[in-house]
C-alpha positions in Angstrom: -12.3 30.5 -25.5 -15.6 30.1 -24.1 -16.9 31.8 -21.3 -16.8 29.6 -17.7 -21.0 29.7 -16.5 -21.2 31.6 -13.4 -22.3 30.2 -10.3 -26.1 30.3 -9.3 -26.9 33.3 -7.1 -27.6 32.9 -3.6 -31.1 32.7 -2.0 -32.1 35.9 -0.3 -30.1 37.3 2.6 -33.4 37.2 4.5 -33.3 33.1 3.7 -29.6 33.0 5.4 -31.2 35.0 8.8 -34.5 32.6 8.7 -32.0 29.5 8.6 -29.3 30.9 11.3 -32.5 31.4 13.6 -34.4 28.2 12.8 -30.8 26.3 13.9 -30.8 28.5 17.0 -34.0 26.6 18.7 -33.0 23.1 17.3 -34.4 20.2 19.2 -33.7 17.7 17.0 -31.6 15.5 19.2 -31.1 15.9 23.3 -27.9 17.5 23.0 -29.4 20.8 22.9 -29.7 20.2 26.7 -26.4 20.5 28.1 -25.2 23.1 25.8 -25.1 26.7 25.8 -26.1 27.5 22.6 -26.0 26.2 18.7 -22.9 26.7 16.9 -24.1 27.8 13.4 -21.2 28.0 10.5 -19.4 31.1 10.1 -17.2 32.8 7.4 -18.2 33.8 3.2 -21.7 32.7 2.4 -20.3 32.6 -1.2 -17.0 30.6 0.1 -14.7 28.2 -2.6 -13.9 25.7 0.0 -16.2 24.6 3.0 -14.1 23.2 5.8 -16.3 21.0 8.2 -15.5 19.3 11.3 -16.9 16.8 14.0 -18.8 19.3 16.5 -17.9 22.6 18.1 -15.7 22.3 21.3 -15.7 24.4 24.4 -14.6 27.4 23.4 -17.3 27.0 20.5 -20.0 26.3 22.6 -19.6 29.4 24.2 -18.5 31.7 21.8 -21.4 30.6 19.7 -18.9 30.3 16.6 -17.0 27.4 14.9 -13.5 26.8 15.4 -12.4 29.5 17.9 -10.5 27.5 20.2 -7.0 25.8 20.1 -7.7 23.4 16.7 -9.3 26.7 14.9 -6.3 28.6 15.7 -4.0 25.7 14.2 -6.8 25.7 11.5 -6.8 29.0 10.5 -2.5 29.6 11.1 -2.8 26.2 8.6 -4.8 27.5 5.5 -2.9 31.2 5.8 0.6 28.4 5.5 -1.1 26.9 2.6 -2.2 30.6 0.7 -5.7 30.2 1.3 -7.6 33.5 1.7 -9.9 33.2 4.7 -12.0 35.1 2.7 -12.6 32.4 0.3 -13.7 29.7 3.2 -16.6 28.8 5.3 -15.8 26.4 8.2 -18.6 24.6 10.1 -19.5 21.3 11.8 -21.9 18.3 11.0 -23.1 18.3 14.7 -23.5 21.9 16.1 -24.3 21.8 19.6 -21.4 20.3 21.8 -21.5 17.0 23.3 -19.8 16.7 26.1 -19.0 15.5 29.9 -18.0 16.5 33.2 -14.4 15.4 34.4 -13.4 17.8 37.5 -14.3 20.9 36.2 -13.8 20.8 33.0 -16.6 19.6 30.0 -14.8 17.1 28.1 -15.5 16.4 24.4 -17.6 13.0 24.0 -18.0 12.1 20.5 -21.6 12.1 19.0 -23.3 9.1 17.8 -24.3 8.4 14.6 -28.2 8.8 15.2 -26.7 12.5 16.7 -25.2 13.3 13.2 -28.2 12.3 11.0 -30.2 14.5 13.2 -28.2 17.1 12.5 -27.5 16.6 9.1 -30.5 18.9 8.0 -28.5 22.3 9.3 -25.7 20.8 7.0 -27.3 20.4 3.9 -28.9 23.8 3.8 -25.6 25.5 4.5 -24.2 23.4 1.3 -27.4 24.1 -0.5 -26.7 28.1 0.3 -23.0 28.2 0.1 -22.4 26.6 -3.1 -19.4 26.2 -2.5 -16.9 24.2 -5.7 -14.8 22.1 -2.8 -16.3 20.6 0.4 -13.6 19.1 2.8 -14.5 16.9 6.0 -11.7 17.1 8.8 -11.7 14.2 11.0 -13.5 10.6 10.1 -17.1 12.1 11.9 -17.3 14.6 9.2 -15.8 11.9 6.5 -18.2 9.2 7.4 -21.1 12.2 7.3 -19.8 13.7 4.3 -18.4 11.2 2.3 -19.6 7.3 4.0 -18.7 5.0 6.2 -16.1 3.4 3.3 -13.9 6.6 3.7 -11.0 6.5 5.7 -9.0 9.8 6.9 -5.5 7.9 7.4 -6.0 6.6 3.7 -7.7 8.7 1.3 -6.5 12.5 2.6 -6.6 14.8 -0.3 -8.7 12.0 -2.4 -11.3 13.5 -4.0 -14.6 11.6 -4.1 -17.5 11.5 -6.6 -20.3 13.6 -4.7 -23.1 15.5 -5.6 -22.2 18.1 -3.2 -19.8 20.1 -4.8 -17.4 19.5 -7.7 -14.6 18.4 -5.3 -15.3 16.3 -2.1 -12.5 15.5 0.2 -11.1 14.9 3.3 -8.0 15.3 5.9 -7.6 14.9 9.1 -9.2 17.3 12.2 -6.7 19.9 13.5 -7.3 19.0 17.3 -5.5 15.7 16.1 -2.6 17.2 15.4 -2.7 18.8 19.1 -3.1 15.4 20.2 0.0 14.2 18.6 2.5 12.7 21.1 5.6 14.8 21.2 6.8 17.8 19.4 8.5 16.2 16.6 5.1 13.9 15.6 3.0 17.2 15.9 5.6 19.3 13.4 5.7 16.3 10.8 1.5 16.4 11.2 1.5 19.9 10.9 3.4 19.5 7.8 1.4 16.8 6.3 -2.3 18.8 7.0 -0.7 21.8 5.4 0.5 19.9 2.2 -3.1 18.5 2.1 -4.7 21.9 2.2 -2.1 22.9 -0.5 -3.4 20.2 -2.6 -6.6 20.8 -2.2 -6.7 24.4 -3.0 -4.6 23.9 -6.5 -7.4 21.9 -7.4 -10.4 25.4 -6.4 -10.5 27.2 -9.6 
Protein backbone atom coordinates (compact mmCIF):
# COMPACT_ATOMS: atom_id res chain seq x y z
CA UNK A 1 0.00 0.00 0.00
CA UNK A 2 1.45 3.18 -0.71
CA UNK A 3 2.22 5.75 1.65
CA UNK A 4 -0.63 8.76 1.95
CA UNK A 5 1.79 12.30 1.16
CA UNK A 6 1.82 14.34 4.26
CA UNK A 7 0.50 17.64 4.46
CA UNK A 8 2.76 20.70 3.70
CA UNK A 9 4.23 22.26 6.87
CA UNK A 10 3.03 25.35 8.26
CA UNK A 11 4.68 28.75 7.64
CA UNK A 12 6.60 29.96 10.60
CA UNK A 13 4.94 30.49 13.99
CA UNK A 14 6.39 34.02 13.76
CA UNK A 15 4.11 34.34 10.31
CA UNK A 16 0.83 33.24 12.42
CA UNK A 17 1.78 36.26 15.22
CA UNK A 18 2.59 38.88 12.13
CA UNK A 19 -0.95 37.95 10.64
CA UNK A 20 -3.07 37.85 14.20
CA UNK A 21 -1.47 41.52 14.62
CA UNK A 22 -1.78 42.81 11.08
CA UNK A 23 -5.83 41.73 11.55
CA UNK A 24 -5.74 43.55 14.94
CA UNK A 25 -5.41 47.27 13.27
CA UNK A 26 -7.66 46.39 10.17
CA UNK A 27 -9.26 49.28 8.53
CA UNK A 28 -10.37 47.83 5.70
CA UNK A 29 -14.10 48.58 6.05
CA UNK A 30 -15.81 51.15 8.71
CA UNK A 31 -16.89 48.56 10.90
CA UNK A 32 -13.78 48.76 12.83
CA UNK A 33 -15.47 51.88 14.29
CA UNK A 34 -18.10 50.72 16.47
CA UNK A 35 -16.43 47.67 17.68
CA UNK A 36 -14.27 46.79 20.36
CA UNK A 37 -11.78 44.91 18.92
CA UNK A 38 -11.04 42.22 15.84
CA UNK A 39 -12.19 38.80 16.33
CA UNK A 40 -9.31 36.73 14.85
CA UNK A 41 -10.00 32.71 14.46
CA UNK A 42 -9.14 30.63 17.30
CA UNK A 43 -8.50 26.81 17.82
CA UNK A 44 -5.54 24.15 15.96
CA UNK A 45 -3.53 26.00 13.42
CA UNK A 46 -3.09 22.53 11.97
CA UNK A 47 -7.05 21.77 12.32
CA UNK A 48 -8.99 18.91 9.88
CA UNK A 49 -12.16 20.88 9.67
CA UNK A 50 -12.43 24.82 9.68
CA UNK A 51 -15.88 25.82 10.88
CA UNK A 52 -16.64 29.51 9.68
CA UNK A 53 -19.46 31.62 10.39
CA UNK A 54 -21.12 35.09 9.42
CA UNK A 55 -19.39 37.55 12.02
CA UNK A 56 -18.64 37.45 15.69
CA UNK A 57 -21.56 38.49 18.04
CA UNK A 58 -21.52 40.24 21.30
CA UNK A 59 -20.03 38.21 23.42
CA UNK A 60 -17.21 37.83 20.54
CA UNK A 61 -16.76 41.26 20.20
CA UNK A 62 -15.74 41.49 23.61
CA UNK A 63 -14.08 38.54 24.41
CA UNK A 64 -11.94 39.04 21.41
CA UNK A 65 -12.60 35.28 20.36
CA UNK A 66 -14.94 33.42 17.95
CA UNK A 67 -17.91 31.64 19.05
CA UNK A 68 -18.07 32.24 22.84
CA UNK A 69 -21.50 33.12 23.20
CA UNK A 70 -24.80 31.27 23.17
CA UNK A 71 -24.45 29.68 19.28
CA UNK A 72 -20.67 28.68 20.20
CA UNK A 73 -21.82 26.86 23.16
CA UNK A 74 -24.60 24.95 20.94
CA UNK A 75 -21.51 24.78 18.48
CA UNK A 76 -19.14 23.32 20.44
CA UNK A 77 -21.99 20.90 22.82
CA UNK A 78 -22.77 20.02 18.75
CA UNK A 79 -19.47 18.71 17.32
CA UNK A 80 -18.60 16.86 20.97
CA UNK A 81 -22.57 15.02 19.95
CA UNK A 82 -21.16 14.32 16.59
CA UNK A 83 -17.42 12.80 17.97
CA UNK A 84 -15.49 15.53 16.70
CA UNK A 85 -12.27 16.32 18.75
CA UNK A 86 -12.10 20.09 19.31
CA UNK A 87 -8.71 19.52 18.98
CA UNK A 88 -9.06 18.75 15.35
CA UNK A 89 -11.11 22.17 14.47
CA UNK A 90 -10.53 25.80 13.87
CA UNK A 91 -13.65 27.99 14.00
CA UNK A 92 -13.66 31.56 12.67
CA UNK A 93 -15.76 34.12 10.77
CA UNK A 94 -15.58 35.75 7.17
CA UNK A 95 -16.34 39.20 8.76
CA UNK A 96 -14.37 39.75 12.12
CA UNK A 97 -15.34 42.83 13.60
CA UNK A 98 -19.07 42.87 14.73
CA UNK A 99 -21.72 44.82 12.99
CA UNK A 100 -24.17 45.87 14.88
CA UNK A 101 -26.96 48.39 16.32
CA UNK A 102 -28.32 49.94 19.27
CA UNK A 103 -31.88 48.80 20.39
CA UNK A 104 -32.41 49.95 24.25
CA UNK A 105 -29.40 48.86 25.60
CA UNK A 106 -28.46 46.16 23.95
CA UNK A 107 -26.09 46.05 20.44
CA UNK A 108 -28.10 44.06 18.08
CA UNK A 109 -26.57 41.95 15.36
CA UNK A 110 -27.05 43.73 11.76
CA UNK A 111 -25.86 41.63 9.02
CA UNK A 112 -22.89 42.83 6.89
CA UNK A 113 -23.05 43.74 3.37
CA UNK A 114 -21.53 42.15 0.68
CA UNK A 115 -18.91 44.97 -0.07
CA UNK A 116 -18.22 44.30 4.05
CA UNK A 117 -17.36 40.53 3.35
CA UNK A 118 -15.07 41.11 0.33
CA UNK A 119 -13.24 43.49 2.54
CA UNK A 120 -12.72 41.18 4.77
CA UNK A 121 -12.08 38.25 2.78
CA UNK A 122 -8.24 38.87 2.91
CA UNK A 123 -8.09 37.80 6.88
CA UNK A 124 -9.89 34.59 5.51
CA UNK A 125 -7.87 33.46 2.93
CA UNK A 126 -4.64 33.63 4.84
CA UNK A 127 -6.09 31.70 7.69
CA UNK A 128 -7.08 28.94 4.92
CA UNK A 129 -3.67 29.45 3.31
CA UNK A 130 -2.03 28.72 7.01
CA UNK A 131 -4.39 26.19 8.34
CA UNK A 132 -4.55 23.76 5.63
CA UNK A 133 -7.08 22.40 6.66
CA UNK A 134 -8.70 18.95 4.39
CA UNK A 135 -12.63 20.18 5.10
CA UNK A 136 -13.80 23.84 5.20
CA UNK A 137 -17.54 24.26 6.28
CA UNK A 138 -19.54 27.61 6.06
CA UNK A 139 -22.45 27.85 8.71
CA UNK A 140 -25.08 30.07 7.75
CA UNK A 141 -25.75 31.47 3.89
CA UNK A 142 -23.03 34.74 4.68
CA UNK A 143 -20.35 32.29 5.08
CA UNK A 144 -21.88 29.93 2.09
CA UNK A 145 -22.28 32.75 -0.32
CA UNK A 146 -18.46 33.82 0.83
CA UNK A 147 -17.20 30.48 0.73
CA UNK A 148 -18.94 28.69 -1.69
CA UNK A 149 -21.13 31.57 -4.19
CA UNK A 150 -24.07 33.14 -4.34
CA UNK A 151 -25.62 29.72 -6.17
CA UNK A 152 -25.31 27.86 -2.79
CA UNK A 153 -28.18 27.47 -0.72
CA UNK A 154 -28.00 26.37 3.22
CA UNK A 155 -31.70 24.91 3.27
CA UNK A 156 -30.72 22.78 0.04
CA UNK A 157 -27.30 21.74 -0.26
CA UNK A 158 -26.32 21.02 3.72
CA UNK A 159 -23.62 18.48 3.91
CA UNK A 160 -23.10 18.82 -0.10
CA UNK A 161 -19.76 18.98 -0.84
CA UNK A 162 -18.66 21.45 -3.50
CA UNK A 163 -15.72 21.50 -6.00
CA UNK A 164 -13.32 24.17 -4.37
CA UNK A 165 -9.87 24.95 -4.44
CA UNK A 166 -9.87 25.52 -0.83
CA UNK A 167 -9.63 22.38 0.68
CA UNK A 168 -10.48 18.77 -0.49
CA UNK A 169 -14.02 19.00 0.97
CA UNK A 170 -16.16 22.31 0.88
CA UNK A 171 -19.40 22.45 2.55
CA UNK A 172 -22.02 23.94 4.32
CA UNK A 173 -24.94 23.79 7.11
CA UNK A 174 -26.70 25.96 8.70
CA UNK A 175 -25.40 28.69 11.61
CA UNK A 176 -26.00 27.48 15.26
CA UNK A 177 -27.72 30.91 16.39
CA UNK A 178 -30.45 29.61 13.90
CA UNK A 179 -31.23 26.87 15.68
CA UNK A 180 -31.63 29.36 18.87
CA UNK A 181 -33.92 31.17 16.75
CA UNK A 182 -36.13 28.25 16.07
CA UNK A 183 -39.78 28.87 17.26
CA UNK A 184 -40.61 26.54 19.97
CA UNK A 185 -38.88 23.72 21.77
CA UNK A 186 -39.87 20.91 19.58
CA UNK A 187 -38.58 22.84 16.08
CA UNK A 188 -35.24 23.68 17.96
CA UNK A 189 -34.64 19.73 19.15
CA UNK A 190 -35.60 18.46 15.51
CA UNK A 191 -32.81 21.37 14.30
CA UNK A 192 -30.51 20.42 16.79
CA UNK A 193 -30.87 16.95 15.43
CA UNK A 194 -30.52 17.77 11.84
CA UNK A 195 -27.05 20.18 12.46
CA UNK A 196 -25.73 17.30 14.41
CA UNK A 197 -26.39 14.57 11.65
CA UNK A 198 -24.73 17.14 9.21
CA UNK A 199 -21.62 17.45 11.28
CA UNK A 200 -21.65 13.65 11.54
CA UNK A 201 -21.57 13.42 7.91
CA UNK A 202 -19.23 15.66 7.37
CA UNK A 203 -16.61 14.37 9.65
CA UNK A 204 -16.96 10.52 8.14
CA UNK A 205 -15.94 12.12 5.14
CA UNK A 206 -12.13 13.97 7.18
CA UNK A 207 -9.60 11.29 6.82
Amino acid sequence: MSKRPSRPPNPPASAWLKLREEAAGCQRCDLYKNATQTVFGDGNQRAKIMLVGEQPGDAEDLAGKPFVGPAGQLLRAALAEARIDLADVYVTNVVKHFKWEPRGKRRIHKRPTHAETVACRAWLDAEIAYVKPQAIVALGSTAANAIIGPSAKVTRDRAKAFQSPLASLVTLTVHPSSILRAPDSDARAKARADFVADLKSIAARVK
